[in-house]
C-alpha positions in Angstrom: 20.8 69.0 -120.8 17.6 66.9 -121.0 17.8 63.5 -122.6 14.1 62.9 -124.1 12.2 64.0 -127.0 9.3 66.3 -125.6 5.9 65.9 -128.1 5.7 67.8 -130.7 3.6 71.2 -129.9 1.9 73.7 -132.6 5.6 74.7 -133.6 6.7 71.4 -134.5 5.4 71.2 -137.9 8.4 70.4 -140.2 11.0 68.0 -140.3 13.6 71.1 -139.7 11.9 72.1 -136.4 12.1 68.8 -134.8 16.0 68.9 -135.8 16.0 72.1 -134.1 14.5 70.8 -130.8 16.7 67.3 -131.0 19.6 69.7 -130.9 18.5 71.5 -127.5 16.8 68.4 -125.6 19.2 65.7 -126.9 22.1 67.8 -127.8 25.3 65.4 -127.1 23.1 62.3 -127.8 24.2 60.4 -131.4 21.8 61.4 -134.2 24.3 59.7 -137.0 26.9 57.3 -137.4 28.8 56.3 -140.5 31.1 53.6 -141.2 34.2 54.5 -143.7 37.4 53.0 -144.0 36.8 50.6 -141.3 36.2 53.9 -138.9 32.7 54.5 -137.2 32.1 58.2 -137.0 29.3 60.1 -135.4 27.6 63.0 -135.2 25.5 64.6 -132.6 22.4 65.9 -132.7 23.9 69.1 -132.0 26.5 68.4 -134.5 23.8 67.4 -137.1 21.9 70.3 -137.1 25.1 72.5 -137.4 26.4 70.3 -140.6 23.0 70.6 -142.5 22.5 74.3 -141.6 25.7 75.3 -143.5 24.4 72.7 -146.2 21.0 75.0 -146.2 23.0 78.2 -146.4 25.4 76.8 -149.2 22.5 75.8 -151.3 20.9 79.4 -150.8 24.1 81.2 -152.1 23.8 78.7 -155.2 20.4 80.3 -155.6 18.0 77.0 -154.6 14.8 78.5 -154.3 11.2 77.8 -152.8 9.4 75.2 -154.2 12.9 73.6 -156.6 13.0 70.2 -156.8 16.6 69.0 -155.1 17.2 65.1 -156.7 19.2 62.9 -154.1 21.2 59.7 -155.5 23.4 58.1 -153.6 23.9 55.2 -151.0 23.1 55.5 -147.2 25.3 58.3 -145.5 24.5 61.2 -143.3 25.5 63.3 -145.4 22.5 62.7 -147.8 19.9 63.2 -144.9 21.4 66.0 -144.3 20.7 67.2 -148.1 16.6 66.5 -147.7 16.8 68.3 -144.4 19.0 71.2 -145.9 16.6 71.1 -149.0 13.2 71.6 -146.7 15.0 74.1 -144.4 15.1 76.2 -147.8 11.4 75.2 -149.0 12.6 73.1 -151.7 11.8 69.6 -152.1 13.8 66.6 -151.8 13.0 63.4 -154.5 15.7 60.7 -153.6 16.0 58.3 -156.0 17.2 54.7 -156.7 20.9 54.7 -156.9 21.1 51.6 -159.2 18.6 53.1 -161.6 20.3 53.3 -165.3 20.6 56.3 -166.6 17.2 55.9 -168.5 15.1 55.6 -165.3 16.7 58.2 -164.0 16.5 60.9 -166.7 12.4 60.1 -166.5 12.5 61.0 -162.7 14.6 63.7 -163.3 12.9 65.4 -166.5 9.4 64.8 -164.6 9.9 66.8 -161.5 12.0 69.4 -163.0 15.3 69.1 -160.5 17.1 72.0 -160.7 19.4 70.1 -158.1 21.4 67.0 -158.3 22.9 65.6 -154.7 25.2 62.7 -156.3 27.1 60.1 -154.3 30.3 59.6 -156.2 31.5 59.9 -159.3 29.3 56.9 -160.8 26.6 59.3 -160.2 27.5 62.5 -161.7 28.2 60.4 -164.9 24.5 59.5 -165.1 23.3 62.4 -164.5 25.9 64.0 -166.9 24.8 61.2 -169.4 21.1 61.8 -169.1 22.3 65.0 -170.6 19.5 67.1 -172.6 16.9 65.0 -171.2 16.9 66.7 -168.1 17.7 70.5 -169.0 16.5 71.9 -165.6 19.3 70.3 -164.1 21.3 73.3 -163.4 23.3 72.2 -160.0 25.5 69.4 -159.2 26.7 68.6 -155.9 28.9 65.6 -155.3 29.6 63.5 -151.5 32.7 61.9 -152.4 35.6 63.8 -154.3 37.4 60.8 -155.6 37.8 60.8 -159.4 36.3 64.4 -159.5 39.2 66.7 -160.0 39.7 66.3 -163.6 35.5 67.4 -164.4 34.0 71.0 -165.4 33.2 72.4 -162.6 31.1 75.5 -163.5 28.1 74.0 -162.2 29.2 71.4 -160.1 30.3 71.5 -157.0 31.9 69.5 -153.4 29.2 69.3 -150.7 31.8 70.2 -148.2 32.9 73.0 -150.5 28.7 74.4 -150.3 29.3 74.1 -146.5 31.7 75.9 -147.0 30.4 78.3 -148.5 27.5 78.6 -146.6 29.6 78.7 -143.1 31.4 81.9 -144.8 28.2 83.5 -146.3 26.2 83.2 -142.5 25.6 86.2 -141.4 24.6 87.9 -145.2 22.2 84.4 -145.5 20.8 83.7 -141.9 17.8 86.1 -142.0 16.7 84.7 -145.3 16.9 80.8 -144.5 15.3 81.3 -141.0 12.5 83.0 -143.0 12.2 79.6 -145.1 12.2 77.9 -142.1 9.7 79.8 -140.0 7.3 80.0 -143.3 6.9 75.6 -142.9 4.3 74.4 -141.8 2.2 71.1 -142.0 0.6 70.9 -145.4 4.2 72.0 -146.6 5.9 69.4 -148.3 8.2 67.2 -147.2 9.3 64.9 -149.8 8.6 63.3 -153.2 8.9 59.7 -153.4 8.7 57.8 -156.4 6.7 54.9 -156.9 8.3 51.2 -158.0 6.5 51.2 -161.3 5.2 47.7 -161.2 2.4 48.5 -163.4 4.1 51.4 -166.0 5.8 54.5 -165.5 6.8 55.7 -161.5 4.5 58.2 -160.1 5.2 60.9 -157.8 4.0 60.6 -154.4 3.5 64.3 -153.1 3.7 63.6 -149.0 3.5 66.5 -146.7 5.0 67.1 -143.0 1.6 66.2 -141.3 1.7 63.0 -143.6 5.4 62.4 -142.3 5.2 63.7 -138.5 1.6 62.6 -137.5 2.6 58.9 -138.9 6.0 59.1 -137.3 4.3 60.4 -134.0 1.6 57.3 -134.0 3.4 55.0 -134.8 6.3 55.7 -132.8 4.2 55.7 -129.8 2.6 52.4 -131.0 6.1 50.4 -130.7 7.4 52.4 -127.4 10.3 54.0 -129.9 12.8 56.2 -128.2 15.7 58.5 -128.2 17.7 55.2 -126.9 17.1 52.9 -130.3 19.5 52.7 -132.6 18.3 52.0 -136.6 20.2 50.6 -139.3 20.2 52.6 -142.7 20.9 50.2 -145.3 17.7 50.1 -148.0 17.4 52.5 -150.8 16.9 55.8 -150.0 14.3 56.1 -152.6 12.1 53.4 -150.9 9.0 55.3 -148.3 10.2 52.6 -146.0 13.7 54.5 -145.8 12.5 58.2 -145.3 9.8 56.9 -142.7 12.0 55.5 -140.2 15.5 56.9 -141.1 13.8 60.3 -141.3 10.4 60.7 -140.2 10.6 58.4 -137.7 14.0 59.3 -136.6 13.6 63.1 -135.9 10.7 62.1 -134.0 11.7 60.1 -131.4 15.1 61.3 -131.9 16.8 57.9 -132.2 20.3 57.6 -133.9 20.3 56.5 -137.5 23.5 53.7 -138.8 24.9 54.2 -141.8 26.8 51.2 -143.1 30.1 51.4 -145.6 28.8 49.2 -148.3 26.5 46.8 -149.3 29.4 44.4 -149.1 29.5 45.4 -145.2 26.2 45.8 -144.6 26.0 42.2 -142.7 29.5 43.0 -140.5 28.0 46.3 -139.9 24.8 45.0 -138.4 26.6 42.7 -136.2 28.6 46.1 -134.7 25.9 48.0 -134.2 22.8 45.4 -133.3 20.0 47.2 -133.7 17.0 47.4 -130.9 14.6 48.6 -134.4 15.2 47.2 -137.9 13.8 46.8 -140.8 13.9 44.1 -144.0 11.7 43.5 -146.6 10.8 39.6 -146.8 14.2 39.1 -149.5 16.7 40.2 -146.7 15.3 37.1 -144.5 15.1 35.1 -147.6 18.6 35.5 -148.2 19.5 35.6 -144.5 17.6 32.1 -144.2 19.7 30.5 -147.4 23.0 31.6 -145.6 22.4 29.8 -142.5 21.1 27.0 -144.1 24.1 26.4 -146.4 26.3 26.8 -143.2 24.6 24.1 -141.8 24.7 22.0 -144.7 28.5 22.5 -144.3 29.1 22.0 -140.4 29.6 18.5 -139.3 27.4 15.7 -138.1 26.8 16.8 -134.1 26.2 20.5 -135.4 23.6 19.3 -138.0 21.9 17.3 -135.0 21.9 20.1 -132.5 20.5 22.5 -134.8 17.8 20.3 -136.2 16.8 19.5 -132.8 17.0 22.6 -131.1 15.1 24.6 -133.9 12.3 22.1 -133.4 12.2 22.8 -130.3 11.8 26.5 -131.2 9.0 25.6 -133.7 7.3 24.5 -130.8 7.5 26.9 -128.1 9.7 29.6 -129.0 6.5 32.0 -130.6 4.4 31.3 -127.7 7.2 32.3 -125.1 8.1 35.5 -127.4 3.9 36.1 -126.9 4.0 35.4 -123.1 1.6 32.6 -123.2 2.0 29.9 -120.9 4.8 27.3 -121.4 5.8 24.1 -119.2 8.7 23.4 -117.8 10.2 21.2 -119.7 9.9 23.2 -122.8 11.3 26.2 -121.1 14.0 24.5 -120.0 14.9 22.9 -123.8 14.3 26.4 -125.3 16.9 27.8 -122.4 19.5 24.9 -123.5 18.6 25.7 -127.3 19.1 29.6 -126.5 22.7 28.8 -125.3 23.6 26.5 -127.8 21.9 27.5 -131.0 19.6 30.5 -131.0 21.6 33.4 -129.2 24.7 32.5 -131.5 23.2 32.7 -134.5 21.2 35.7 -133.7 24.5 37.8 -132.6 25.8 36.2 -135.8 22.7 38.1 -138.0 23.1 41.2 -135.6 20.0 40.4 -134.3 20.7 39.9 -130.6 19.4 43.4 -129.4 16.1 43.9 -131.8 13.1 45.1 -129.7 11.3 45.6 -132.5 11.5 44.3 -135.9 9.3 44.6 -139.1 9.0 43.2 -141.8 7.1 44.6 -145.4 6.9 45.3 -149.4 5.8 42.3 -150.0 4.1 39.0 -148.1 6.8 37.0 -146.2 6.6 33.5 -146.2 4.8 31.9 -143.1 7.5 29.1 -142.5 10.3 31.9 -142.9 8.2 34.4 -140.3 7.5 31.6 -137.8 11.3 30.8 -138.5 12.7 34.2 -136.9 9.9 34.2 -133.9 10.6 30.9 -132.9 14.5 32.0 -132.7 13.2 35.0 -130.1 13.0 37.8 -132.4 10.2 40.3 -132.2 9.4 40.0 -136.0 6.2 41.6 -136.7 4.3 42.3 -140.0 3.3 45.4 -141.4 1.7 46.4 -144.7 1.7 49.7 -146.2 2.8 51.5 -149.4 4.2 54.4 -150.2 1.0 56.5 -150.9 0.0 55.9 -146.9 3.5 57.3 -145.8 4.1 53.3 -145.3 1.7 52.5 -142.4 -1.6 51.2 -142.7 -1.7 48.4 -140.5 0.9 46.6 -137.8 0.5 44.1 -135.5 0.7 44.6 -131.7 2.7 42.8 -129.1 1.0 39.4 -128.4 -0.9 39.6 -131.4 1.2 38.5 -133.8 0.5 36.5 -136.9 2.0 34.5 -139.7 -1.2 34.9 -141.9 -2.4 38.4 -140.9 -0.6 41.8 -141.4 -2.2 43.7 -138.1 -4.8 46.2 -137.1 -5.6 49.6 -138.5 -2.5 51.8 -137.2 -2.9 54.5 -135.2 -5.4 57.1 -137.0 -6.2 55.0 -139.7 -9.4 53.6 -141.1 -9.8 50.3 -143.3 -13.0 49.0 -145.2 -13.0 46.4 -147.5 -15.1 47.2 -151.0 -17.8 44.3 -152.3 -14.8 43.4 -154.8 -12.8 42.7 -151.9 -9.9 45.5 -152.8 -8.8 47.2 -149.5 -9.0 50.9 -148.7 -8.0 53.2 -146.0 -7.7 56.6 -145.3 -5.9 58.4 -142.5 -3.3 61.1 -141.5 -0.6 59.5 -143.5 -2.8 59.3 -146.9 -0.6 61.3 -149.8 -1.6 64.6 -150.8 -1.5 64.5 -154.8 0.4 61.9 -157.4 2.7 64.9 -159.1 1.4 66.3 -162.6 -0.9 63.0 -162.3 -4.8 64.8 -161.4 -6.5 61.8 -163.3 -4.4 59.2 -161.2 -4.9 60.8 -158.3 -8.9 61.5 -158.4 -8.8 57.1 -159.2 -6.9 56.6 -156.2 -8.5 58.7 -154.1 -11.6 60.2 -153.6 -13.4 63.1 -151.9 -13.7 61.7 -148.7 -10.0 60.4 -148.5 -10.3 56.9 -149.4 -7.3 55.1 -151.4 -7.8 52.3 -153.2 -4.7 49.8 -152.1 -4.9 47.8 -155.4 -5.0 44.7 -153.3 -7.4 42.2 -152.3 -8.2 41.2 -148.9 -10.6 40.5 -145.4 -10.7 41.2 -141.7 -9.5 37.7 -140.1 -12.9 36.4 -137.8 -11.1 35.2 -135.0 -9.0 38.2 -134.6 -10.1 41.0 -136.6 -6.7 41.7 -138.1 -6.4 42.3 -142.0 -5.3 39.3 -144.2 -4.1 40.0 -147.4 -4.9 37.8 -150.1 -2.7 39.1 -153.1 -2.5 42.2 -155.6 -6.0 42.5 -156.6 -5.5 42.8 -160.2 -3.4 39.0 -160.0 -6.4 37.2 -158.1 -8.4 35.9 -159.9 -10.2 32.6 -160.5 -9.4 29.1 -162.4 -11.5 27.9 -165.2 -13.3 26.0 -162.8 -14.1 29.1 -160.9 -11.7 28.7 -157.8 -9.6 31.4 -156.2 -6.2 31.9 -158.3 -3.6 33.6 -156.0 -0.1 33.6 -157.1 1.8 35.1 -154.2 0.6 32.8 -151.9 2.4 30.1 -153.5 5.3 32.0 -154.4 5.8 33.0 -151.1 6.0 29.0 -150.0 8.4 28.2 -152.9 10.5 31.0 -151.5 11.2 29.6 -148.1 13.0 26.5 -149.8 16.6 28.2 -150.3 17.3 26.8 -153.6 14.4 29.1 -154.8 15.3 32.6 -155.3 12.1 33.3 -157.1 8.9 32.1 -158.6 6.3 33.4 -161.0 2.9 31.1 -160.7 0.8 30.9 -163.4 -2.8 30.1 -164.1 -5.5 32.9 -164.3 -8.6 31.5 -166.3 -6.8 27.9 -166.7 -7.9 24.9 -165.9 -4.4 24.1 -163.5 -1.4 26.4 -162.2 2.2 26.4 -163.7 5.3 27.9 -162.5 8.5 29.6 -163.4 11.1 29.1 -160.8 14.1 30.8 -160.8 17.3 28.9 -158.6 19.0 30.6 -155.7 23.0 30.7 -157.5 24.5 30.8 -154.1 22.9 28.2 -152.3 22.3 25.9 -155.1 26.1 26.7 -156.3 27.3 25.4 -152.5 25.3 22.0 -153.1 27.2 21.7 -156.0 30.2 22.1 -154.4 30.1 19.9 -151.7 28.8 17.0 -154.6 31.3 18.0 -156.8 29.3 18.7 -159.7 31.3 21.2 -162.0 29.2 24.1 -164.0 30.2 26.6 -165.8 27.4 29.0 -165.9 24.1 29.6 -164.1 22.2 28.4 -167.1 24.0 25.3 -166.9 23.5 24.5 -163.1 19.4 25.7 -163.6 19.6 23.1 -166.0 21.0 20.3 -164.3 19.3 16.8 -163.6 19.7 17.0 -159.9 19.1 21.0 -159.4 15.8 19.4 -161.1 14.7 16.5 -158.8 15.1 18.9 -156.0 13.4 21.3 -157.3 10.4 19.2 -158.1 10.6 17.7 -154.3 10.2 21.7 -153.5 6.9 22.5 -155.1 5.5 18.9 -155.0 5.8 19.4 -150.4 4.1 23.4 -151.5 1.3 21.3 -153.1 0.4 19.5 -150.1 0.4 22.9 -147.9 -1.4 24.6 -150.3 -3.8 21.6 -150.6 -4.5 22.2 -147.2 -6.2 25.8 -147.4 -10.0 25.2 -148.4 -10.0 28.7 -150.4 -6.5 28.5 -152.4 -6.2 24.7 -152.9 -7.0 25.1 -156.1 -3.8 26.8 -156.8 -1.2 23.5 -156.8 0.9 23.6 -159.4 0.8 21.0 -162.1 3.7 21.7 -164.9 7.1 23.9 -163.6 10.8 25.1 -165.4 13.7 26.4 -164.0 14.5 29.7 -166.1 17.5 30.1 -168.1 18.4 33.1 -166.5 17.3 35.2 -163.1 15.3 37.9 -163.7 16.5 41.5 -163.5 15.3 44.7 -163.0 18.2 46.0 -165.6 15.8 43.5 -167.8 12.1 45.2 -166.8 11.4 42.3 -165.3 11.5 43.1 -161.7 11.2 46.6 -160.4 13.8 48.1 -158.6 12.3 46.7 -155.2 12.6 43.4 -156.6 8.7 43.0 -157.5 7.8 41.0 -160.1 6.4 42.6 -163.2 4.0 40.2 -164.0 3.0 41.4 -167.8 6.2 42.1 -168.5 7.3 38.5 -167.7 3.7 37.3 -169.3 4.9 39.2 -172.5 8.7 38.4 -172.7 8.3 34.5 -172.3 5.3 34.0 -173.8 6.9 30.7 -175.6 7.6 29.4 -172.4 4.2 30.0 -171.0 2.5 28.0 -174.1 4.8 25.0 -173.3 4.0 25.2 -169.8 0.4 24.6 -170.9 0.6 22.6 -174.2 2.1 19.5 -173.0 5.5 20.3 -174.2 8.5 17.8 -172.7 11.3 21.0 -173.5 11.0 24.4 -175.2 13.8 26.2 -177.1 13.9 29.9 -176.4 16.4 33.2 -176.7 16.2 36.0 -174.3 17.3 39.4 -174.7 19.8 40.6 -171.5 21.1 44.0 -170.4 24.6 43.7 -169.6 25.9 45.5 -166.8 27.7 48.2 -168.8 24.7 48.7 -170.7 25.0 46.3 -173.5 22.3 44.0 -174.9 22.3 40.7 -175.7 20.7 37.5 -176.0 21.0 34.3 -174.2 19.7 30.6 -175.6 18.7 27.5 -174.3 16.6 24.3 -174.2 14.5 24.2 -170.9 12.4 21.0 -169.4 9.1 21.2 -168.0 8.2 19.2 -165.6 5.1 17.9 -164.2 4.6 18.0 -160.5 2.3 15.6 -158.3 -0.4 17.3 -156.7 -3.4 16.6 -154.0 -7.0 16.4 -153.7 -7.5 19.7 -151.9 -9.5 20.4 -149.0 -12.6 21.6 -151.4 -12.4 18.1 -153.2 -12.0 16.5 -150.0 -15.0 17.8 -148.3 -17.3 17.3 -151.9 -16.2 13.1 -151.6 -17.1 12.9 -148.4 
């Protein structure tokens, strides 16, 4: 049996026709793997296609017809691929959603795409669903993963998923003729999924993408990145997220490599270690928080470790991106990388899981250039892409050997960028979204007649290189009252790199300096205390604590002097800073359920502490409604500082003294 994924001819239209040519050409290869109880089990492609065929013909004998919206909640398993696959083979179509979205959220999603069907995890999820109760009537359908906890419910409309395989095994030959009918009837402009977006701005839309939007992106930019049958993925984001279906799906089927299902989220990092990866995927908070770990573990190790590491990573800083690039390095600096390889940089990749990545990307949001330039110079093939969920992810990526801290790539494959005299970035291409769902007006603003999206963010083509650069969200640039540029993320994104900052809103849109809201990192700030011996009780007391303070005043007061350093953004130092009281939540509205800042929201909830950031306040009393996790509200106080922060003469001011 052949072992290689043959390009896709005029048949190959739909996500269940490449499945059915994965299970002839790469029949005994792995398609999935799973981790549960410990156990890794795997499937076949050949295996695959057999499981989600009697998952197709199950869902047919509970009457899922053409066109139904099939709702899929639930972590990472194969089993919930197969249910989108299952769901297209029938001409239904699948909307994952976010499967820590409260019941609320989820009711909207629900309700607003009609879902007759309900693919739920566990028994956590049935409850929401059953909780959302009349506010999603078409709900008619529910069909559970795991059976733990589930033998005590009504079951007159709910059902196993192995018991629908079941059932669809034993009904075969009566419901063959009918599901291959479904299946030969797919074609391109069918659609594939609906994806809901993160709803930074107000309520999710639904993102209508079709199989040539899924297959001609998988197809180019699989081709871009040499992807084969032989890379191995691991599945570990939300479901929900375009990022997910692209490569764990789209992706996936394409090139016919085999997707890795972790356990947990609590496994997630042991998991990555077993299976190392030659293609993954994180958005900029994974290598945040993978960044904080090692640097509390080397906080902790003793004197000759601290050495080593300090000096070997500068060594890395110096020549590792250059030698990942293939430009020329001496001797001697090959030789210290070799020894640092040995001693620091190949164990604590195999300790991230990283030792085998080929490719890796990284997207969502803008990453940190000290915390990018941090994974290259260890040897890892980090690249940057930016995308969103309207473009089926990809609209630009950066090539071998022209990789960037400051830049996010060229156009991908088939797409076309042009930036508008406001500066806001468009592009249109194979990927670009067919329709926002019961949404005409926002569609016609997001696109037009020719196929151009609007990104909603500001940027320009880099002169020496011709690769985009992003500058921020181009609602949240904007300009200071002296009339320089005003862009938050850029700063944020260099606050972030410091691993006692989990996260940081800058302010300062129309005023005459910037602020900042910073909230602490609990783990990594918590270790500190620790090893110091300072006792705390809560997070609120540890944000507020004298020392937590000085360092994090040390933090944005070193940001000041990089930013001072950029002639278009030096304006942006910040001048006044808190630590917050409490981290913000998406359970709170404040974040979105990607973990982006809602920036109104926050403008709107702490307003007090936004007019003591700018009215010369010393403190500021404040309460602060919570969500609890079992659904509860209440309300936290406190007393915060603000403090001022030194800042620079910038490079503007610099070059207007001279």
């Amino acid at each position: 049996m052949a072992e290689t994924a043959r390009p896709a001819d005029n048949g190959l239209q739909s996500i269940p026709a490449l499945l059915a040519r994965n299970a002839t050409s790469l029949g005994n290869r792995p398609a999935y793997r799973e981790k549960e109880f410990g156990i890794w089990q795997s499937w076949s492609w050949s295996e695959a296609a057999e499981e989600i065929r009697a998952l197709a013909l199950g869902m047919l004998s509970l009457d899922l017809a053409p066109g139904d919206h099939v709702a899929v909640i639930g972590r990472n398993r194969p089993a919930h691929y197969w249910a989108m696959i299952a769901a297209q083979m029938c001409g239904a179509v699948p909307v994952p959603l976010y499967q820590d979205a409260v019941a609320e959220e989820m009711a909207y999603v629900l309700n607003h795409c009609g879902a007759r069907f309900v693919i739920c995890g566990d028994q956590e999820q049935v409850d929401k669903v059953l909780d959302v109760g009349d506010d999603a009537r078409s709900v008619e359908q529910i069909i559970y993963t795991d059976k733990r906890g589930m033998r005590k419910y009504d079951h007159t409309r709910m059902n196993a998923l192995a018991d629908v395989q079941a059932e669809g095994r034993a009904a075969s030959q009566r419901l063959s003729p009918e599901l291959d009918r479904r299946i030969a009837g797919l074609d391109y402009d069918s659609t594939c999924v609906m994806l809901y977006t993160s709803g930074t701005t107000g309520k999710p839309k639904g993102v209508v993408l079709s199989n040539r939007n899924i297959i001609e992106t998988a197809k180019n930019t699989s081709e871009f990145d040499g992807l084969t049958h032989r890379d191995e993925v691991l599945a570990y984001l939300p479901m929900a997220w375009v990022g997910d279906f692209i490569f764990s799906m789209g992706q996936a089927t394409w090139s016919g490599f085999t997707v890795n299902c972790p356990e947990s989220a609590a496994t997630m990092m042991t998991d990555l270690r077993e299976i190392g990866p030659t293609y993954f995927f994180a958005p900029p908070r994974v290598f945040e928080g993978q960044l904080t770990n090692v640097m509390i573990r080397m906080e902790d190790a003793g004197p000759v470790k601290r050495w080593l590491f300090r000096h070997y990573m500068a060594v890395a800083n110096r020549v590792g991106p250059s030698l990942l690039d293939g430009k020329p390095v001496g001797l001697g600096g090959r030789l210290s990388y070799a020894l640092g390889n040995l001693f620091i940089y190949g164990p604590l990749k195999n300790t991230l899981g990283y030792s085998r990545i080929r490719v890796g990307y990284t997207a969502g949001e803008a990453i940190g250039p000290e915390i990018f330039d941090f994974y290259r110079s260890l040897g890892i093939n980090l690249k940057q892409l930016y995308g969103q969920t309207e473009a089926s992810v990809f609209i630009t990526q950066q090539p071998d050997g022209g990789v960037r801290s400051d830049t996010v790539g060229v156009p991908s494959p088939g797409v076309e960028l042009k930036i508008a005299e406001s500066g806001e970035v468009f592009y249109r291409g194979p990927g670009t979204f067919v329709e926002y769902y019961k949404n005409p007006e926002s569609t016609a603003s997001t696109k037009d007649a020719e196929g151009w999206v609007a990104t909603g963010d500001a940027g320009f083509f880099d002169e020496g290189t011709g690769q985009l650069r992003i500058i921020d969200r181009a609602k949240d640039v904007g300009k200071m009252a002296d009339g320089s540029m005003f862009a938050p993320k850029y700063v944020e994104n260099k606050l972030k790199f410091y691993p006692n900052i989990l996260e940081a809103v800058v302010l300062g849109n129309g005023r005459d300096y910037c602020t900042a809201m910073i909230n602490i990192d609990l783990s990594a700030v918590g270790n500190w205390a620790e090893r110091n011996n300072i006792a705390y009780a809560s997070y609120q007391e540890l944000a507020g604590h004298p020392q937590v303070y000085a360092t994090i005043k040390s933090h944005v007061e070193e940001v000041n002097r990089s930013v001072a350093e950029d002639p278009m953004l030096s304006g942006c130092q910040i001048h006044r800073f808190l630590v917050l009281h409490k981290e913000l939540d998406a359970d709170d509205g404040e974040l979105t359920r990607t973990r982006k800042v809602r920036r109104a929201v926050i403008a709107e909830k702490f307003a007090d502490l936004v007019n003591a950031l700018y009215d010369g306040s010393a403190s500021v009393y404040t309460e602060t409604e919570v969500t609890y996790e079992d659904g509860r509200k209440g309300a936290i106080k406190a007393t915060l500082q603000i403090e001022d922060a030194a800042v620079v003469p910038g490079a503007l001011q610099k070059v207007a003294a001279e």
